[in-house]
N, C-alpha and C positions, 0 to 999 in steps of 0.2 A: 686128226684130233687137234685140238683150239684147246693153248690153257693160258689162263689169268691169273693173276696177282695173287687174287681173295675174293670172297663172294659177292662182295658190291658189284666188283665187275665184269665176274660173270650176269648176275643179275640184270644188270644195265645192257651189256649187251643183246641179252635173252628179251626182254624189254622194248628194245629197240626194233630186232624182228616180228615181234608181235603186233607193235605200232605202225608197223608198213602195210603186215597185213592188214588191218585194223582200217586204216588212214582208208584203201585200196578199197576194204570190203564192210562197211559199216557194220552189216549183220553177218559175218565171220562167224564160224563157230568155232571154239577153243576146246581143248584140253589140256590139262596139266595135272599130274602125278598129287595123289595125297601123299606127303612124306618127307620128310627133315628134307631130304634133296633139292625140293623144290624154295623152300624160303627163299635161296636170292631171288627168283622170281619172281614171287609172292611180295617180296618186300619193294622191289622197283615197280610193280605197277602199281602197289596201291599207296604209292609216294605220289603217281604220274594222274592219278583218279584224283587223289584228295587235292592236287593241285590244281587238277581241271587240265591236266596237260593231255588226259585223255578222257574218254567217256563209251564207255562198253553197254551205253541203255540200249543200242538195236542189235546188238552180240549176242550168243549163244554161251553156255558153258554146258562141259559133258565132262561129269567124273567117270572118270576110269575104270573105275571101277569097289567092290566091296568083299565086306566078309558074309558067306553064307549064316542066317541065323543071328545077326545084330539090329537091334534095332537103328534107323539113321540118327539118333538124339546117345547114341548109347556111346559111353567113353570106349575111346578106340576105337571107333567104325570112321570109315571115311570119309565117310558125308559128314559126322560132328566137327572130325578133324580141318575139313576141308572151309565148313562154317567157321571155324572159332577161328582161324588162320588168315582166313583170305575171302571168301563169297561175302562176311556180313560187313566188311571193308569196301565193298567191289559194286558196281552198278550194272549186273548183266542183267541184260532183258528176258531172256529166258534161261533156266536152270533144270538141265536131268542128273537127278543122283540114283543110285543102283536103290533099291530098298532089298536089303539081305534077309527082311522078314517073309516076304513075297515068294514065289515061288519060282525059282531061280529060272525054269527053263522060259518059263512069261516075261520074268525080268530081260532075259537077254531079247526077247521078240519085243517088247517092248522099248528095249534102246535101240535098235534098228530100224525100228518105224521115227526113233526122235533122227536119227541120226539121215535116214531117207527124208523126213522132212527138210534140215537141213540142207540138204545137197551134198553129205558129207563133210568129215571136218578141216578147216581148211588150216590149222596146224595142232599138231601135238608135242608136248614136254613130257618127257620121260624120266624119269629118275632109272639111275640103274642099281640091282641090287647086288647082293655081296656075291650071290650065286651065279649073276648075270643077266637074270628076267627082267622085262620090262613088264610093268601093270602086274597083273598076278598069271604072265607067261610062263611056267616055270621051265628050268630043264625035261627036256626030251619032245618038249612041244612039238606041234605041227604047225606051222609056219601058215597054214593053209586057213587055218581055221579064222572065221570072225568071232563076234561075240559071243561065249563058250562059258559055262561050267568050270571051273577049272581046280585040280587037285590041288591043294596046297604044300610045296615043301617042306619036311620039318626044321630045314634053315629058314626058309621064309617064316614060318611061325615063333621062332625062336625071337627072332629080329625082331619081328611083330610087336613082342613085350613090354619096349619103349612106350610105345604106344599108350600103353593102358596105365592109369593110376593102382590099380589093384591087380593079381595075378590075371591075367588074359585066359580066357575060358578057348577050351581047344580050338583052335584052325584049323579044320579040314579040309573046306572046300572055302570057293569065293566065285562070282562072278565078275566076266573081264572082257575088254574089248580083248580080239586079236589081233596078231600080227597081219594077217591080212585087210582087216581094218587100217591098223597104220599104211599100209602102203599104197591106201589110195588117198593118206592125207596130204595137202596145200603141201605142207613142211614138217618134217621132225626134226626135234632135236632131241640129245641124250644129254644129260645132265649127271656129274658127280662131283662131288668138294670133300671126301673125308676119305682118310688113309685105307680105314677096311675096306675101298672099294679098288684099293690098287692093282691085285690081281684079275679081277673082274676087268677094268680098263683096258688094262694091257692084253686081256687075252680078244676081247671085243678088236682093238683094235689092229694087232696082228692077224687077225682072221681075218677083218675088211679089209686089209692091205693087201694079202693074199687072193682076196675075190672066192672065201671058201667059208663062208657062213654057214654056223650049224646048230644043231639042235638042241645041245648040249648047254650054248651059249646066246640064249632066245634075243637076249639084245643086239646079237650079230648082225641079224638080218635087218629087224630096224636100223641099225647105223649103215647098215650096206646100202640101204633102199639110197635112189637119184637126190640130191639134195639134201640128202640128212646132215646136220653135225654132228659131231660130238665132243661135248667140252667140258671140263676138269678144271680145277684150281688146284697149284701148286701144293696143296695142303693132301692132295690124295696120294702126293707119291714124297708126305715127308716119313 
């Protein structure tokens, strides 16, 4: 575990990894987490774009994932989120978003076919949640699985709430890349900056140190996988 200051520089360093890739693989393909977690990222590369310090028109981007049953323009879905944040800042050449109106089991064959185009992706950002899932991996997961259906938990939904301007119509399901997806990406990283993620953290990373990843705690295994970080700002264990 890597922790920083504050979220600049987390960001700048997150940024930086990206840029290597990036610099290396022109048409790289990215993912990164819809979700508070992610801004310092979001905010250093689209400092490093509007500078011209970077330029992602031969890049990929792949969201993570959605809410079963949203439309992608709809407040709270991740694709809006992911828009109003970061993509209409950003210059990627090509863009897959989940569509949650769609019918989930074609959604996920259909991010597999973008994702086989690709070559796979060659890193992903992860935000972790208060439960400990990455993307919408929840507790008790199979580790095994790629892009999947996935149960929504009713902490995950709860959380969810921010989210939405008006009360958040139920979360049940969502579609998600899986853990097995992550681990045959370029790089992961795990990202957190806020204190309700401090038991989450600690227990992530106690289990990587152990070399006893589990299912309980679906972020485990991503931060376990060969080269993963994971990094935290001072601010999650004030």
């Amino acid at each position: 575990m890597r922790q920083f200051p504050n979220d600049a520089a987390l960001g700048a360093y997150v940024a930086d990894r990206l840029a290597e890739i990036l610099n290396a693989k022109p048409d790289a393909a990215f993912c990164i987490a819809a979700g508070t977690s992610s801004f310092p990222v979001f905010d250093a590369l689209k400092a490093r774009v509007k500078s011209g310090e970077l330029s992602f028109a031969k890049a990929r981007f792949f969201g993570m994932d959605e809410w079963c049953g949203l439309p992608q323009d709809a407040n709270g879905a991740m694709a809006d989120f992911l828009r109003r944040h970061f993509l209409n800042e950003m210059d990627f050449g090509e863009v897959f978003l989940f569509d949650g109106m769609a019918d989930p089991q074609a959604e996920c064959a259909r991010a597999e076919g973008f994702l086989t185009g690709c070559g796979g992706l060659n890193a992903i950002v992860f935000g972790i949640g208060v439960n400990g899932h990455v993307a919408l991996n929840e507790p008790g997961v199979d580790p095994a699985l790629r892009t999947h259906v996935a149960e929504v938990s009713p902490v995950t939904a709860t959380v969810a709430q921010k989210y939405f301007q008006e009360k958040a119509p139920e979360l049940k399901t969502g579609v998600t890349i899986g853990l097995a997806n992550a681990a045959e990406a370029g790089k992961v990283i795990l990202v957190a900056n806020t204190p309700n993620k401090r038991d989450a953290v600690e227990r992530i990373d106690a289990l990587v140190s152990a070399g006893t990843p589990q299912r309980d705690t679906p972020a485990s295994f991503a931060a376990a996988l060969p080269g993963a970080e994971l990094l935290v700002t001072e601010a999650v264990f004030l």
